[in-house]
N, C-alpha and C positions, 0 to 999 in steps of 0.2 A: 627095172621093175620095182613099183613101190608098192609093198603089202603088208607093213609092221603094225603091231598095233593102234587103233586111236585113228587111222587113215580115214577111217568110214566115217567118224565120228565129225573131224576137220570139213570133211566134203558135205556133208550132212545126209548121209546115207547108211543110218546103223541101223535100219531097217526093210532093206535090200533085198532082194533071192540070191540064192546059192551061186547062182547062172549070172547073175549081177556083179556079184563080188568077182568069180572068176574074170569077168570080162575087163573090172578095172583094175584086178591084177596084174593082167598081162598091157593095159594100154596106159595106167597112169606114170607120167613121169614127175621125178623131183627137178629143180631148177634152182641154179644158184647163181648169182649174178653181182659180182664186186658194185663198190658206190660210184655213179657217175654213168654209169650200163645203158645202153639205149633197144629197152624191150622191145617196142616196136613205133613206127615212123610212118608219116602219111607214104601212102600207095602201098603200103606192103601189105600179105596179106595174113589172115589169123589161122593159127595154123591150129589151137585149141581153147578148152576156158582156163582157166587161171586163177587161183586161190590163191594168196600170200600166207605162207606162215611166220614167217620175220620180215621185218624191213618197211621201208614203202616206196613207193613208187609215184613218182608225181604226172599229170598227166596235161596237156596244153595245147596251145593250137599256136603257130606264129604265121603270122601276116607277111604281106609281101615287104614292106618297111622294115621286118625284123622284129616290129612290137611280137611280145610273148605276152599272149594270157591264158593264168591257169585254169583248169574247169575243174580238178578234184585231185584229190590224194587217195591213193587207192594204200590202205594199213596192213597188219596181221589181224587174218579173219577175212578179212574183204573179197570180194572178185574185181574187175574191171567191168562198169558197164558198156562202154566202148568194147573190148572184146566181145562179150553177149550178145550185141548189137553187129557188131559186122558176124558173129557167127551164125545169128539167127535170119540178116538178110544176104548172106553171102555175098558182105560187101570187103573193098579192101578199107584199112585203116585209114581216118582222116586227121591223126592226129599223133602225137609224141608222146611217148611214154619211158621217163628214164628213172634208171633208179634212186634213191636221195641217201642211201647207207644199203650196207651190204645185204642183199635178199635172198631170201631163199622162197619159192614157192611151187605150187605143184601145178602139172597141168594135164589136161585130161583132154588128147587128141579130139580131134573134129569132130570125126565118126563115132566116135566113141561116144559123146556130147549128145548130138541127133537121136542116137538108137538111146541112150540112156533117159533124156526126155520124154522116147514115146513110150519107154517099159515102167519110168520109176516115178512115181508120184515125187516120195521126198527127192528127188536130185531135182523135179519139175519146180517143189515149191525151192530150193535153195538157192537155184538158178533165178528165178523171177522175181526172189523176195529181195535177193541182192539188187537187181533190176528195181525194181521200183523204190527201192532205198535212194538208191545213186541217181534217179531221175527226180526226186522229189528235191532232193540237197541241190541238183545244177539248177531247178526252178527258184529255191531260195536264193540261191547266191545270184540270181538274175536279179528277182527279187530288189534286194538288196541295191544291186547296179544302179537299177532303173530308178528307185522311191526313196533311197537312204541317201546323206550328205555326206561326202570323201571325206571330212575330218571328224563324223562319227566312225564312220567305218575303219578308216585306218586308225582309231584309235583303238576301235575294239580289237583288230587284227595284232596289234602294237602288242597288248594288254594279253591277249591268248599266246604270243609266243615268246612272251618272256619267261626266260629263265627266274629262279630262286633270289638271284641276285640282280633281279631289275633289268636285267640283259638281253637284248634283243638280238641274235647271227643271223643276219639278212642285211644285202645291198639294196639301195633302194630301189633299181631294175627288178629285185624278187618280191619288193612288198606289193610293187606296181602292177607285176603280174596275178601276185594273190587275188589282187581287187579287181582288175581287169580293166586299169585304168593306165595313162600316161607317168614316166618316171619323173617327167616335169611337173607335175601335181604334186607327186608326193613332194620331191624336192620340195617343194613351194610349200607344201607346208608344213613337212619336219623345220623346216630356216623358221618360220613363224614360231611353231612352239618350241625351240630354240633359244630362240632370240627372249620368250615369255618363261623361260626356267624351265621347263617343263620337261627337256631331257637334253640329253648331249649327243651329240653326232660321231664316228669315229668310224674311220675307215672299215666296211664290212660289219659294222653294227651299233648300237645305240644302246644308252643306258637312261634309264628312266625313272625321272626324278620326280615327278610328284602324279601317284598315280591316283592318288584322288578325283584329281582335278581330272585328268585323261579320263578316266572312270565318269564322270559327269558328261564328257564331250560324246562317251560314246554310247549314252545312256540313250540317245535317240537309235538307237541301234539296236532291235533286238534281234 
C-alpha cells in the first residue's frame, strides 16, 4: 500500500475526494526494478499505468532482422504512452520496455485506472496530458526521420549526450537505434568524421573533438 505523503501530488491528484484517496490507497503500488529490468515485452499484457519516480526506462520496437529502434525514453515524472494506450484499448504490448538504471516507480492497477478516469477530472487530465506529450515527441522524432539528414541528426544526438568532458557512452548499435536508423550508417559516418578530427572512436564510446564544427552539422536539425 502506498499512501505517504506527496503520493497525490506525483500522480497529479491533490484534488481528489475522500472516496478517491481511499480507493488509491488501497490499490497503488511502488515498483522498483534494478538496471537492465525488462518492464514489459510485445504480447504481454498491461496490467496498470505507471509513473516513474527515479530511473528511466527506454522503450523500442525490434524487427524480425534484430534491427532495434527506439521510439522514447520514458524519465522521472513521466508515464508511458504505450502503457495508456494498451490500457485505454485493452490491447496487449507491441513493444519492449527495459530499464536504463535502477527505477523505481509506481503503478496504479487497471481497475483502478478506468473507475479513476470516469470519477476524477485531474487523474483524466494527468493521464491524457502525459498522452499527448509522448504522441506529439514520437511525431517529431518521425519527423526528423523522414525531413532531416543522418549526419545532422547524429550530430545533434552526439552533442545531447555528451558528458562534461566531451564524452559520449553509447555503441554505435545504441546511436543507430536512438535515430531509428541502420548501424552501418552510423559507422559510415562516425569513420568520416574520424577520419576529418572531429572526434575519436573507442570501444563503447566516443569523445568529441571539435564541437563547433558538429554544432554547425547539426544546425540543419532542429
Amino acid at each position: 500500500m502506498v499512501c505517504e505523503a506527496g503520493i497525490l501530488d506525483r500522480l497529479g491528484l491533490d484534488d481528489i475526494s475522500e472516496s478517491e484517496k481511499a480507493m488509491l490507497a488501497r490499490s497503488v503500488q511502488r515498483i522498483s526494478l534494478p538496471e537492465g529490468a525488462v518492464l514489459f515485452s510485445p504480447g504481454s499484457a498491461c496490467t496498470g499505468w505507471i509513473l516513474l519516480e527515479e530511473g528511466s526506462v527506454r522503450v523500442f520496437m525490434t524487427s524480425s532482422t534484430g534491427r532495434e529502434i527506439m521510439l522514447y525514453r520514458v524519465s522521472a515524472g513521466e508515464s508511458c504512452v504505450l502503457t495508456t494506450s494498451c490500457l485505454l484499448g485493452d490491447e496487449l504490448y507491441s513493444a519492449t520496455g527495459v530499464t536504463e538504471a535502477a527505477t523505481r516507480a509506481l503503478l496504479v492497477p487497471a481497475g483502478a485506472v478506468m473507475e479513476l478516469i470516469g470519477r476524477s477530472g485531474s487523474f483524466r487530465r494527468t493521464v491524457f496530458q502525459g498522452f499527448g506529450h509522448r504522441i506529439a515527441e514520437i511525431l517529431h522524432k518521425m519527423e526528423e526521420a523522414v525531413f532531416h539528414p543522418i549526419d545532422a541528426r547524429l550530430a545533434a544526438l552526439l552533442l545531447d549526450r555528451a558528458d562534461e568532458g566531451r564524452e559520449v557512452k553509447a555503441t554505435q548499435a545504441e546511436l543507430a537505434a536512438d535515430l531509428g536508423s541502420a548501424r552501418e550508417v552510423v559507422s559510415r559516418q562516425l569513420g568520416k568524421w574520424s577520419e576529418q578530427g572531429l572526434l575519436e572512436r573507442a570501444r563503447g564510446s566516443i569523445h568529441l573533438l571539435k564541437t563547433d564544427r558538429l554544432r554547425q552539422i547539426a544546425g540543419s536539425c532542429p
